[in-house]
C-alpha positions in Angstrom: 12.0 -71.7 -14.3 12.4 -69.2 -11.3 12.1 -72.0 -8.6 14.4 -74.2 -10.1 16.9 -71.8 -10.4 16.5 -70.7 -7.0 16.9 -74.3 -6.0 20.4 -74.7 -7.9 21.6 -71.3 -6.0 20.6 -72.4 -2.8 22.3 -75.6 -3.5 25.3 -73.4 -3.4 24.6 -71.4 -0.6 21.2 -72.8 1.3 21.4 -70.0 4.0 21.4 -67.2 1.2 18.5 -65.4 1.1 18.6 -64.9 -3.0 14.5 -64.6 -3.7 14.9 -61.2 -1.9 18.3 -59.9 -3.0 18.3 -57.4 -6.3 21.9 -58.1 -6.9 23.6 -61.2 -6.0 27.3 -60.0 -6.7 26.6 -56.8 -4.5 25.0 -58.0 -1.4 27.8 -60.7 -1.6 25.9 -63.9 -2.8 27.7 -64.7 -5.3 31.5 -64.7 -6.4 33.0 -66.0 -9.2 33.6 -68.8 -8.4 30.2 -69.4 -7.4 29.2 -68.2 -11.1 31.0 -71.0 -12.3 29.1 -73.5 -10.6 26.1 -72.0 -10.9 26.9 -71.8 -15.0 27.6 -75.4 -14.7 24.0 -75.7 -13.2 22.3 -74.3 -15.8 24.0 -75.9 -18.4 23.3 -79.0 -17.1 19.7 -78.4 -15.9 18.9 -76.5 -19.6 20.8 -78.5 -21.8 22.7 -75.0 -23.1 25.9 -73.7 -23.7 26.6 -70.0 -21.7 28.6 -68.2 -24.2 31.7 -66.7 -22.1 30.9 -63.1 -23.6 27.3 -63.5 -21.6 29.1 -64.0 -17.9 28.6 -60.7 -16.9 27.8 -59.3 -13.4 24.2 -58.0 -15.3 22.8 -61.2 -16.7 23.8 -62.4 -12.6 23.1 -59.8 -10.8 18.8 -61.3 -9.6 17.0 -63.8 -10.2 15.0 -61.9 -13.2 18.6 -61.3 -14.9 19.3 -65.3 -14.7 16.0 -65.8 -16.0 16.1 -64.0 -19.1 19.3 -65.0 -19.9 18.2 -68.8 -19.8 14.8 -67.3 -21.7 17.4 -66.3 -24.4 19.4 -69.5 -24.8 16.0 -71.9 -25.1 14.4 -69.5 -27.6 17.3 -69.8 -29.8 
């Protein structure tokens, strides 16, 4: 799970260094409107629906965060 969602952020920035940043929103890696495309990622890749009251900067902010929130969707 962690490599492909590294591959659909670095589909939206490839010269982002996001496997070594602990928060994407504040070293600048992501903005919102980069969360929106990246949500559409994961919706698509996961076959899930992010519930607007989940997109917050904390289930963003690393690659871990992403990860359980996708963990959390699939489970359910």
């Amino acid at each position: 799970m962690k490599n492909r969602i590294l591959e659909l952020l670095l589909s939206i920035h490839p010269d982002y260094d996001y496997a070594n940043s602990n928060n994407y929103i504040e070293d600048g890696l992501l903005d919102s409107y980069d969360m929106m495309v990246l949500i559409t990622e994961l919706e698509d890749s996961y076959n899930i629906m992010i519930d607007p009251v989940e997109i917050i900067p904390e289930n963003f902010a690393n690659l871990e965060a992403l990860c359980t929130l996708i963990t959390n969707y699939k489970d359910n």
